[in-house]
TIDREN-749072 format. One line per 5 residues: their letters; for each residue x, y, z of C-alpha. Coordinates in Angstrom, 3 decimals. Layout:
% TIDREN-749072
a> X:Y:Z | ...
END
This chain:
% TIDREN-749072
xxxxx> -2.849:11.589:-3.307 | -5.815:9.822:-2.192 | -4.959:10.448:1.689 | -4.748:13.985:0.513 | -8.057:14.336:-1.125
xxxxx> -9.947:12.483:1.138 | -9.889:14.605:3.778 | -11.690:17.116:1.016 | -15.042:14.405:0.581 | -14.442:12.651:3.916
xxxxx> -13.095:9.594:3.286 | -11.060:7.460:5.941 | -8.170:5.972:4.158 | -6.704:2.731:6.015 | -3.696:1.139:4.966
xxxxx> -3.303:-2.082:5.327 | -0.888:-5.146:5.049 | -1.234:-8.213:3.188 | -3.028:-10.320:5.423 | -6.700:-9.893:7.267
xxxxx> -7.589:-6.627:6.772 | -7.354:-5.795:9.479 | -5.804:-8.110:11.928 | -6.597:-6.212:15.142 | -9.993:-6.470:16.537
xxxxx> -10.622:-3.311:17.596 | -9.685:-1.358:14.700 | -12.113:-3.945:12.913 | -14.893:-2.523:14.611 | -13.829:1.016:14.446
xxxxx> -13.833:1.026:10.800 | -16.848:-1.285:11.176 | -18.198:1.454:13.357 | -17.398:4.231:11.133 | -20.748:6.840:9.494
xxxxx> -18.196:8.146:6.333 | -17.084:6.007:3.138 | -13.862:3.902:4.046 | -11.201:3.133:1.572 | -8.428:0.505:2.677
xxxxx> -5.489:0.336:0.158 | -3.103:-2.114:0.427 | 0.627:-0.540:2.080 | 3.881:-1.097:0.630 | 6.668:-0.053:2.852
xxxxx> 9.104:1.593:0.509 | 13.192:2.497:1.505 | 11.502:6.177:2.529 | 9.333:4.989:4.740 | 11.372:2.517:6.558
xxxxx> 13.408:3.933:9.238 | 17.145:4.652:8.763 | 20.236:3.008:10.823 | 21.033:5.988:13.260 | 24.970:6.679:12.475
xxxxx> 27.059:5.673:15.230 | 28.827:8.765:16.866 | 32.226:8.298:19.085 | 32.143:9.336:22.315 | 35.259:11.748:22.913
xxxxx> 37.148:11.553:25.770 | 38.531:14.227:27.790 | 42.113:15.782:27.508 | 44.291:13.588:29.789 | 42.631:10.347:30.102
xxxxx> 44.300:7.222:28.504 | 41.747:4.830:27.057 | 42.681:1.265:26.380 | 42.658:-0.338:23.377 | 43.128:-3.874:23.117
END
């Protein structure tokens, strides 16, 4: 909600890990840098959010053509 609504006031919402917030020295002075109201909130990856094992699809194989299987 917050990411939602703060494009309404502008607010930059940063999420962040546990750790330095942040780690990377550039976006440390880009936020540093920043004229609007920052918020960082800490990120939790959740099972949404983290990507999903692609299904594994079997190639078929043309009419005709013996494919060994040992």
């Amino acid at each position: 909600a917050l990411v939602h609504e703060s494009q309404e006031v502008g607010l930059v919402v940063v999420g962040a890990h546990t750790g330095p917030v942040p780690a990377d020295p550039v976006a440390l002075r880009s936020i540093a840098a920043m004229t609007c109201p920052v918020a960082i909130v800490p990120h939790h990856l959740v099972a949404a959010a983290e990507p999903k094992p692609r299904p594994r699809r079997r190639r078929s194989t043309p009419a005709g053509t013996s494919v060994p299987t040992h």
